[in-house]
C-alpha positions in Angstrom: 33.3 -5.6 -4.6 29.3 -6.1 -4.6 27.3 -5.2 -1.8 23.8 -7.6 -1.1 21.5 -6.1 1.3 18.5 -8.3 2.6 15.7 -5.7 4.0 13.1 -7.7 6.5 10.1 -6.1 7.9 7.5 -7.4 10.3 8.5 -5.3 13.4 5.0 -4.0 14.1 3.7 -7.8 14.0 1.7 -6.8 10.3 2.9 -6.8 6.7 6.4 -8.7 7.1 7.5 -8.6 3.9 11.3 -9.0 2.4 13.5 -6.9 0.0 16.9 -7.5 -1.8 19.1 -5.1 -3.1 22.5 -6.6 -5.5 24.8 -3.8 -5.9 21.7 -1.2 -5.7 19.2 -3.0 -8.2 16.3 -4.2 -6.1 16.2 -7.8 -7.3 12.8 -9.0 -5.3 10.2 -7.8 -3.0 7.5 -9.7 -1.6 4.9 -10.0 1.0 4.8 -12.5 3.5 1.1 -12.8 3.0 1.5 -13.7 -0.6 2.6 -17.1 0.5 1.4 -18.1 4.1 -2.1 -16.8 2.3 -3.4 -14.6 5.2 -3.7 -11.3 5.0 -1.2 -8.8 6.3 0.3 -12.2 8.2 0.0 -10.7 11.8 2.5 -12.1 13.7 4.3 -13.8 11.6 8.2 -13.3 10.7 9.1 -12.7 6.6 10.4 -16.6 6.6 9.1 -17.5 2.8 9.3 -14.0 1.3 13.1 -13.6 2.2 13.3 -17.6 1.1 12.0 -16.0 -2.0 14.7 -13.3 -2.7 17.5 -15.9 -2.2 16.1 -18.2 -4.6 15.2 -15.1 -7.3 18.7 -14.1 -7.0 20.3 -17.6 -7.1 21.9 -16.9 -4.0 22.8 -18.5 -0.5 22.5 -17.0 3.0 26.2 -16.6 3.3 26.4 -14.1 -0.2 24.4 -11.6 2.1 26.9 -8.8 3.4 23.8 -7.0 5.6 20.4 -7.7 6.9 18.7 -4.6 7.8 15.5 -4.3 9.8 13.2 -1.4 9.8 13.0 -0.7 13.5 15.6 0.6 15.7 16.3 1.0 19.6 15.2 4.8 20.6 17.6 6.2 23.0 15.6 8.3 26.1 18.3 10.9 25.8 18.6 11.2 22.4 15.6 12.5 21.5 12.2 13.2 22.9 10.0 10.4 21.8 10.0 8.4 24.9 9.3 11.2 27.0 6.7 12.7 25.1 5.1 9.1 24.7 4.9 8.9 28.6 3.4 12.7 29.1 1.2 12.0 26.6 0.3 9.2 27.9 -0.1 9.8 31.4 -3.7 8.2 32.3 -2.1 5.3 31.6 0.3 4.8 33.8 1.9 1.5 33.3 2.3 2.6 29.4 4.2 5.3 30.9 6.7 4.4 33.1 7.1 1.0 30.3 7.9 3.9 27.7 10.8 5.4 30.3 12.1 2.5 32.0 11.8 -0.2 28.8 11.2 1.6 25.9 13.2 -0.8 23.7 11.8 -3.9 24.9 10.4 -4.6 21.8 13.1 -4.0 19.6 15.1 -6.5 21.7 11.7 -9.1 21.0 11.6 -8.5 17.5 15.5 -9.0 16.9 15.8 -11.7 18.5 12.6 -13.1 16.4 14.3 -12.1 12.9 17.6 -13.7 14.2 15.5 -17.0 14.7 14.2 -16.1 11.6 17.7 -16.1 9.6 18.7 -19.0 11.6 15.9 -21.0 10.0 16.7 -19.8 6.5 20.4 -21.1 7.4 22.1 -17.9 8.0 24.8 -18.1 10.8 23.3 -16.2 13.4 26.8 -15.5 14.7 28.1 -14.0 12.0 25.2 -11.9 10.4 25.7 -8.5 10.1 22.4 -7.1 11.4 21.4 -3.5 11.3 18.6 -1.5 12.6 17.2 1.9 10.7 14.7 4.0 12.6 11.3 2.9 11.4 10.4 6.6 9.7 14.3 6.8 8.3 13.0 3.5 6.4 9.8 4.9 5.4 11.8 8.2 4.0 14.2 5.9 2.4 11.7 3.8 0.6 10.4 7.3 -1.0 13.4 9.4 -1.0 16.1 7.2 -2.3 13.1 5.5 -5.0 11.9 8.6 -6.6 15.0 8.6 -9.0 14.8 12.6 -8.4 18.7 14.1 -8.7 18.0 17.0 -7.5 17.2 18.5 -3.6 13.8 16.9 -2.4 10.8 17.2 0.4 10.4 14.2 2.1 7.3 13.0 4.2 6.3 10.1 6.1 2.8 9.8 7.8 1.5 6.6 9.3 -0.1 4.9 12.1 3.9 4.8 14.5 6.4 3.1 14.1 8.8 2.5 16.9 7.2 5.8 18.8 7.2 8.3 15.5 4.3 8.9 13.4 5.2 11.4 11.1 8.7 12.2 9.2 9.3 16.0 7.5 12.6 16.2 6.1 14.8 16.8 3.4 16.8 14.5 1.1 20.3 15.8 -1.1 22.9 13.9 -3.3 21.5 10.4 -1.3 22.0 11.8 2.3 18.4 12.3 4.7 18.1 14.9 6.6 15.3 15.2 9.3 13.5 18.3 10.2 11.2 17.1 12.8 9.0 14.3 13.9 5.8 13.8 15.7 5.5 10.8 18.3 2.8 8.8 19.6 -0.3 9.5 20.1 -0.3 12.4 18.0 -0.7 10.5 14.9 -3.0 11.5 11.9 -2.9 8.2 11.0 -3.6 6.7 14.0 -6.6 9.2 14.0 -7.7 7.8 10.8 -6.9 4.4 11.6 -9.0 5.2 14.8 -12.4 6.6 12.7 -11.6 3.5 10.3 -12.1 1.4 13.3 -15.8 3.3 14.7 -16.8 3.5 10.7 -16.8 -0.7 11.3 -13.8 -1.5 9.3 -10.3 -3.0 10.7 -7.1 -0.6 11.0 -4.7 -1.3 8.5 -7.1 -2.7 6.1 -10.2 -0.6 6.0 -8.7 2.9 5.6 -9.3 2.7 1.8 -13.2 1.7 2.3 -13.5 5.2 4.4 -11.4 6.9 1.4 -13.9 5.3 -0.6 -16.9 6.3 1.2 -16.0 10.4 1.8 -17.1 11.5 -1.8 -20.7 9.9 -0.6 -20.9 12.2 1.8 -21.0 15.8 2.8 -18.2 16.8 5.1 -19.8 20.4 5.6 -22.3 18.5 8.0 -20.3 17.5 11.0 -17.3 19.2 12.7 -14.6 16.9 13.2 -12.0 19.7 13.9 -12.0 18.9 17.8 -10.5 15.6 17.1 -7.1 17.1 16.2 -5.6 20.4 15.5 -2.1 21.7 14.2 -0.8 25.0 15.9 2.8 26.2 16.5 4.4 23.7 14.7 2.8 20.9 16.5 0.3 18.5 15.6 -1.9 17.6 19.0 -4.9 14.8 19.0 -7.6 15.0 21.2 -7.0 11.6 23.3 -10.2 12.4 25.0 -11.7 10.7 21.6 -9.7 8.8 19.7 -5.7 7.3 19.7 -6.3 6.2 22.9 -5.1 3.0 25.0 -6.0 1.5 28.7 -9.1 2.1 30.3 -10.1 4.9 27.4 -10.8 2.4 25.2 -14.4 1.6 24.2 -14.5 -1.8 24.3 -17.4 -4.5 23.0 -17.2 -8.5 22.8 -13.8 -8.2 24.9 -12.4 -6.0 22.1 -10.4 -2.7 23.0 -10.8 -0.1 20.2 -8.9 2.9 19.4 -11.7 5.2 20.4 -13.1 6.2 23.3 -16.8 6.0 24.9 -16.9 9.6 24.8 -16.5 8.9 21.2 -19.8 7.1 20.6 -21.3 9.6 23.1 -21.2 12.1 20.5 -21.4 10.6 17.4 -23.6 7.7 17.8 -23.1 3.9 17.7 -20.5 2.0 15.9 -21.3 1.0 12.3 -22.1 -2.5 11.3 -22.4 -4.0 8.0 -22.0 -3.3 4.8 -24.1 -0.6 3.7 -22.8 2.9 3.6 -25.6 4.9 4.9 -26.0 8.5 6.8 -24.5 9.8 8.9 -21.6 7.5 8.5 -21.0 8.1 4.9 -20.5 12.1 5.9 -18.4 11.0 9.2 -16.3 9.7 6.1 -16.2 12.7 4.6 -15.4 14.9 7.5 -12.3 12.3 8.8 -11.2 12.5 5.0 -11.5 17.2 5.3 -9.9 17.1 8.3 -6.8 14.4 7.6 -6.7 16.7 3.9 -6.7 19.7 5.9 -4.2 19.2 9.0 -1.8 17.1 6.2 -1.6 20.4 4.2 -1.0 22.3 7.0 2.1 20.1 8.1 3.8 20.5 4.9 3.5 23.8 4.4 5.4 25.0 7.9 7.5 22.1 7.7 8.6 21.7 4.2 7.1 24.9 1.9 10.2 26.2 2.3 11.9 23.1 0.3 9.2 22.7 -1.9 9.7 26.6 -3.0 13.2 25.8 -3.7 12.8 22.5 -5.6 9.7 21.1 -6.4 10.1 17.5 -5.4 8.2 15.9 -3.0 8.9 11.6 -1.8 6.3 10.5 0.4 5.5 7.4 2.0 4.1 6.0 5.1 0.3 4.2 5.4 -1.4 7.2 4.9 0.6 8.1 1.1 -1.8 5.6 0.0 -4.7 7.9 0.3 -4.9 9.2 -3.0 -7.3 12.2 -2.4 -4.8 13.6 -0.5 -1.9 13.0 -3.1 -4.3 14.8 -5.5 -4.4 17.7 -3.5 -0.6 17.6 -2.9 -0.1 17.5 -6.7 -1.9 20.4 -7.0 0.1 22.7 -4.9 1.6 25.5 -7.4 5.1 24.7 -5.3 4.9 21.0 -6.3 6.2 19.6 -9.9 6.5 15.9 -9.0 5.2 13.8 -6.2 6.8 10.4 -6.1 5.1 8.4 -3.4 6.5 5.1 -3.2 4.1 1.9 -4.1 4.5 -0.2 -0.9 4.5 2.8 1.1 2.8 1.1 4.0 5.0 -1.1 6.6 5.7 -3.7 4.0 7.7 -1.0 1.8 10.0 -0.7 5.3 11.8 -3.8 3.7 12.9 -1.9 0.7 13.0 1.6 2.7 15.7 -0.4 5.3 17.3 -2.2 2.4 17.9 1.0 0.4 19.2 3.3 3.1 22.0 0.8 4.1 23.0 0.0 0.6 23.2 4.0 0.3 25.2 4.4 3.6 27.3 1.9 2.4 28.2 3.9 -0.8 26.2 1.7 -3.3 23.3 4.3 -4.3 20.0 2.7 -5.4 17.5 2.8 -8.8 14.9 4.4 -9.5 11.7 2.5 -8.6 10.2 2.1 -12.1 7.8 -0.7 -11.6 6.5 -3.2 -8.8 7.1 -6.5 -10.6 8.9 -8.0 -7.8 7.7 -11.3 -6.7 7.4 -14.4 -8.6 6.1 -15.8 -12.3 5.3 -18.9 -13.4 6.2 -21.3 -16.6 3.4 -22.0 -18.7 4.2 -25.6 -17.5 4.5 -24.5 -14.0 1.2 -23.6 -14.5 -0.2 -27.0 -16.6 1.4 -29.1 -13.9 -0.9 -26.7 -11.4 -3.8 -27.9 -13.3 -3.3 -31.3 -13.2 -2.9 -31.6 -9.8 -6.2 -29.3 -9.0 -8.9 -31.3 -7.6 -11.5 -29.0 -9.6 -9.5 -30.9 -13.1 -9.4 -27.6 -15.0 -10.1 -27.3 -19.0 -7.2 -25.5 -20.4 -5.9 -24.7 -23.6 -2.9 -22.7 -24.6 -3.7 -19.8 -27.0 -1.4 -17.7 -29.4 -2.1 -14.3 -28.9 -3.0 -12.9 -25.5 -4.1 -9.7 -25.6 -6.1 -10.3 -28.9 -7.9 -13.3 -27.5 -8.5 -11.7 -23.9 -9.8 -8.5 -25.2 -12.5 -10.3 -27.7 -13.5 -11.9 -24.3 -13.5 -8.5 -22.3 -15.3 -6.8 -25.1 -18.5 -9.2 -24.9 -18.9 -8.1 -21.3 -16.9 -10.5 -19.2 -14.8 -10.2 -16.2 -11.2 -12.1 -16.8 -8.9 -13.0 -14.2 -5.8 -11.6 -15.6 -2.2 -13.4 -14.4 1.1 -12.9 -16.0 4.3 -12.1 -15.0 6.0 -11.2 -11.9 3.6 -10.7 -9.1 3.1 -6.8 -8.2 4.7 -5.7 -4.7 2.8 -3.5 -2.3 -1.2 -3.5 -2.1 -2.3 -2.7 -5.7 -2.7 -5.0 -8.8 -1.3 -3.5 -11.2 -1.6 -6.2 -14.5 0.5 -9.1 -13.2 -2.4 -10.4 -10.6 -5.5 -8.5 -12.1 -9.2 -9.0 -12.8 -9.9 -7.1 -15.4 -12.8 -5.8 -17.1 -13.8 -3.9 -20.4 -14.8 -0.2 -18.1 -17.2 0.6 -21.5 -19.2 -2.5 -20.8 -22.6 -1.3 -18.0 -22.7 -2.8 -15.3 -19.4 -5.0 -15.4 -18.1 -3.4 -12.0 -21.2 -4.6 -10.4 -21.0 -7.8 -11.7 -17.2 -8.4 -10.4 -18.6 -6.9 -7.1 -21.3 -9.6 -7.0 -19.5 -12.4 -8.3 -16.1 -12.4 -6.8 -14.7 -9.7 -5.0 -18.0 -9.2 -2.9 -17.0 -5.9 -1.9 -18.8 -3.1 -0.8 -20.6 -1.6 -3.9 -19.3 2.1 -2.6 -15.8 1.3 -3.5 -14.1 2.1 -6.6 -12.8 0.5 -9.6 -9.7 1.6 -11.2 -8.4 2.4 -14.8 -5.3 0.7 -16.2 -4.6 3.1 -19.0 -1.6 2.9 -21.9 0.9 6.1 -21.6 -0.7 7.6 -25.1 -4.6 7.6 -23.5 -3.1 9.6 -19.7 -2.9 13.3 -21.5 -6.3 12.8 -22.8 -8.5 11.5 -20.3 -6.8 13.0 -16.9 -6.7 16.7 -16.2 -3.2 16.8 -14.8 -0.1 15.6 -16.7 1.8 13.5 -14.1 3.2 10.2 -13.8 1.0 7.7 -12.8 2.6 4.3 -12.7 1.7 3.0 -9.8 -2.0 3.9 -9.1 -1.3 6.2 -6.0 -3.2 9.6 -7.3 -6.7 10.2 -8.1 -7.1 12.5 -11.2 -10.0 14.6 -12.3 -11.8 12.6 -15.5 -12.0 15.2 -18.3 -15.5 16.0 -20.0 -16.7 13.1 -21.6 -14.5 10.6 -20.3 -17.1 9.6 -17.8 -19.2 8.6 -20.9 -17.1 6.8 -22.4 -15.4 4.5 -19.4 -18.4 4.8 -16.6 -17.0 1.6 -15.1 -13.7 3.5 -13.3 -14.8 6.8 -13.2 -15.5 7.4 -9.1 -18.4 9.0 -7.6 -17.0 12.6 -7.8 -15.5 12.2 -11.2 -12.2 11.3 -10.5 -10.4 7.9 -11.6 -7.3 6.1 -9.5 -5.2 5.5 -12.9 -2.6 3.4 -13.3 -0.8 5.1 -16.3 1.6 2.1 -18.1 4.3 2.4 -20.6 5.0 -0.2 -22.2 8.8 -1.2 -21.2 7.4 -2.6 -18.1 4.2 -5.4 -18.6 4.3 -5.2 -22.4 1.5 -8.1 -22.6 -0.9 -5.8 -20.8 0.3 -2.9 -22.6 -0.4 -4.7 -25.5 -4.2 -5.9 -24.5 -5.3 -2.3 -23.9 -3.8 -1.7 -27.4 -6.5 -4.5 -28.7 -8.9 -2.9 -27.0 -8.6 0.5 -28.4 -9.1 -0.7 -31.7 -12.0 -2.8 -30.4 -13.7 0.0 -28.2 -11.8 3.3 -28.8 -10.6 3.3 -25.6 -7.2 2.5 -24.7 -8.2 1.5 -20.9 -9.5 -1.7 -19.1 -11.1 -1.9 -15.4 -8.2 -3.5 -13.1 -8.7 -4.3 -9.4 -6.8 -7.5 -7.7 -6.4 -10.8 -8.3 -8.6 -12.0 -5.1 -11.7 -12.7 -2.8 -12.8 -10.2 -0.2 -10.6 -10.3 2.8 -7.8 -12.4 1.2 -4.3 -11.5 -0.3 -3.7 -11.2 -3.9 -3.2 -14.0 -5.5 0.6 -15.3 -5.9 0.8 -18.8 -7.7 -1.0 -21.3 -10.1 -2.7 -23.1 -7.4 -4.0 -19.8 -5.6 -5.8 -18.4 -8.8 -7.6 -21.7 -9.5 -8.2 -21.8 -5.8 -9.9 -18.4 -6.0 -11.4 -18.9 -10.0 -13.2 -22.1 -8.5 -14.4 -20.5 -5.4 -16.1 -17.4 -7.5 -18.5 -17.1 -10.3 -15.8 -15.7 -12.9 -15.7 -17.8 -16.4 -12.4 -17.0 -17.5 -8.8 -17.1 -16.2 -6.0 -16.6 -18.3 -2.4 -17.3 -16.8 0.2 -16.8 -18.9 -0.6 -18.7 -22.5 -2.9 -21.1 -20.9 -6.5 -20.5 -20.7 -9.2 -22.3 -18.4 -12.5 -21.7 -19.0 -15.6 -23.2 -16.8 -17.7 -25.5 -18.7 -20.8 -23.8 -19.1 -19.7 -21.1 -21.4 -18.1 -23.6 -23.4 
């Protein structure tokens, strides 16, 4: 007796993405704003990404025992979150009494969206078998239940909210969660970041990494951000006089509401604009970054120190595991051996978080998440036939050997765009929709900045590096597959790869073994005998402000609408004319 478990998220109208577990081996994940080519899809339902894991799996609507949603009704008597909501809340009356009186409404409006959803994918709306998880219980499932650890582990969850939670502490044994305690809205530390993100210029739920990116620019010694938020007696309280805020607190410009107040700007100045990261903004960066560092810390120490004594293990997931200073800092705790933080751990990675807890409750435990290759590849004549019909009639030739070939081209100084294999799930590149660059070669990061990703120059570039090059260049010996830590570089690494080595001497490493993308395993090879270095610059497949790059068509869309000379997908290589 198999068990199929379809995960769909989308309940916070961002990120819908879909999952599919067979018999607990995830089979596909993918993001809805792969296909429909916008990013995060707001407001859109996971329609072509679920449409996706049928087809990968070679299965119909009716072989699907369970769809499972990351988003759950909240009960006002079963625990506080409504209440606190509404206290919280209480200059906004409406909110409020909608919290007490409502609270589920929109659980009821997002059901009833997937169910239209299924029904358009041909499910039987009257016979699916639909089932809720808590938002947070998804988050802790997508890190708990994916870290492969056996033994007794910390779990965490910290993001923006979900249904009214915003951050998860608990503890997860032989598959079964346990919570310890939550926080709900509006005492959110990511919603405090999200809300900084938002006066720094940048848009929630997209900009957070630019403002991660910005701190180490900055000096966070200069301005006092502790009024903002503070941790004491257990409980984590934000200062809704500034920030997390909704109604007639918002400060609001060009009909926009923000997620600041006036009283905001009052103190620290007017809202940045453009691109350039200048003072004081850069060290408001760095003093959002302290603060979120220091109040995260705090939290797991009285919450979960006591687990973390006993075993070591941490899962985290949530928006904010993706900030990687802060996983650097967790990893460092003497109390912590591994820290698995899940890949998609924004709301995206609720698909596979939903997915994986019901196929566990159901008795079918779930693998270890070992890579992200989760979405579609292409046929080298998929990708021909993608040629011929491209209005820009691409040159292409097929070539023998890959990595050889690509890494000559990478070692004379030129940006590739890299496509191969399944397409990565979650928001990193990780060598299936890359641009890559030789990080040995000056100036290469600048010239991807100018020529394609035209992205702020502050940001940084990441190392891909093969499993045999992680002991030597990185300070701390700890798995790495997935990008989601920053490491110190050690001495005379910088010198060597200057391309992805950050501002304050750390790198965001992607550490590969070869079992999982053996083609890009195998071009870093190339390039250590080329270069002596067994690492190449990777950041995504795409343009500023659109989502990676999933087919054919969309990477020569994006190779024609960018200066880059070079695209390689699969064994076919197109090359623009003038180099030729």
């Amino acid at each position: 007796m198999g068990l199929t478990v379809l995960g769909l998220s989308g309940a916070l109208s961002h990120d819908p993405s879909a999952a599919l577990y067979i018999d607990g081996k995830l089979i596909a994940a993918v993001e809805e704003e792969r296909f429909v080519r916008d990013k995060h899809a707001k407001n859109r339902m996971p329609y072509e990404s679920a449409k996706f894991c049928l087809e990968q799996a070679g299965i119909q609507p009716a072989d699907v025992d369970i769809v499972c949603i990351p988003f759950a009704p909240i009960s006002l008597f079963g625990s506080n979150a409504r209440w606190h909501y509404a206290k919280r809340y209480w200059y906004a009356p409406d909110r409020s009494l909608d919290a007490i009186l409502t609270g589920n409404r929109r659980f009821k409006r997002y059901r009833k969206k997937i169910l239209w959803c299924l029904e358009q994918l041909g499910f039987d709306a009257k016979k699916v078998r639909l089932e809720p998880v808590e938002h947070h219980l998804a988050h802790a499932s997508s890190a708990y239940h994916c870290s492969g650890f056996s033994e007794k582990t910390a779990i965490l969850g910290i993001d923006g909210k979900g249904e009214y939670a915003t951050t998860f502490f608990g503890w997860g044994e032989n598959g079964k969660i346990h919570k310890i305690k939550e926080f709900y809205d509006p005492d959110s530390l990511g919603g405090l970041y999200g809300a900084i993100t938002e006066y720094l210029g940048f848009e929630m739920l997209d900009g957070e990494f630019k403002v991660m990116g910005m701190a180490p620019y900055g000096d966070a010694a200069k301005y006092d951000f502790s009024r903002l938020a503070k941790f004491e007696n257990g409980e984590l309280i934000i200062n809704t006089d500034y920030a997390n805020v909704i109604g007639f607190r918002r400060y609001k410009e060009k009909g926009k509401g923000y997620y600041f107040s006036p009283k905001l700007i009052e103190w620290l100045g007017p809202k940045r604009e453009g691109d350039i990261a200048d003072d004081p903004y850069i060290h408001y960066a760095a003093a959002m970054q302290a603060l979120f560092e220091k109040l995260a810390l705090e939290m797991i120490d009285y919450y979960l120190g006591d687990v973390l004594k006993e075993t070591g293990r941490l899962a985290f997931a949530g928006g904010c595991a993706l900030n990687v200073k802060l996983n650097q800092r967790i990893i460092a705790r003497s109390d912590v051996k591994e820290l698995f933080v899940q890949p998609a751990s924004g709301d995206a990675g609720t698909a596979v978080g939903a997915a994986s807890y019901i196929s566990v409750k159901n008795g079918v435990p779930v693998e270890k998440m070992e890579h992200v290759y989760l979405g579609p590849s292409y046929s080298n004549e998929d990708i021909i036939a993608a040629c011929a019909r491209h209005p820009n009639q691409p040159q292409w030739q097929k070539i023998d050997d890959v990595p050889q070939e690509i890494a000559k081209v990478l070692v004379e100084g030129n940006p590739v765009a890299w496509f191969q294999g399944r397409m990565e799930f979650g928001p990193r590149a990780l060598g299936g929709r890359s641009i890559i660059g030789c990080p040995s070669v000056a100036g290469v990061a600048d010239r991807i900045n100018e020529q394609i990703k035209f992205r702020e120059r502050w940001r940084p570039f990441c190392p891909s590096m093969l499993d045999t090059v992680a002991p030597q260049m990185l300070s701390v010996d700890h798995p790495s597959p997935f990008m989601t830590f920053t490491f110190d570089v050690k001495e005379g690494w910088a010198e060597r790869v200057p391309e992805v080595v950050h501002e304050d001497g750390t790198a965001r490493a992607q550490v590969l073994k070869r079992d999982y993308n053996p083609r890009y395993y195998d071009l870093m090879k190339e390039l250590e005998v080329m270069t002596g270095n067994g690492v190449v610059l990777n950041t995504s497949l795409n343009r500023r402000g659109e989502p990676m790059v999933c087919s054919p068509t969309d990477a020569l869309n994006m190779f024609f609408g960018s200066d880059l000379q070079f695209l390689i997908m699969e064994d076919v290589l197109v090359v623009k004319e003038s180099e030729q």
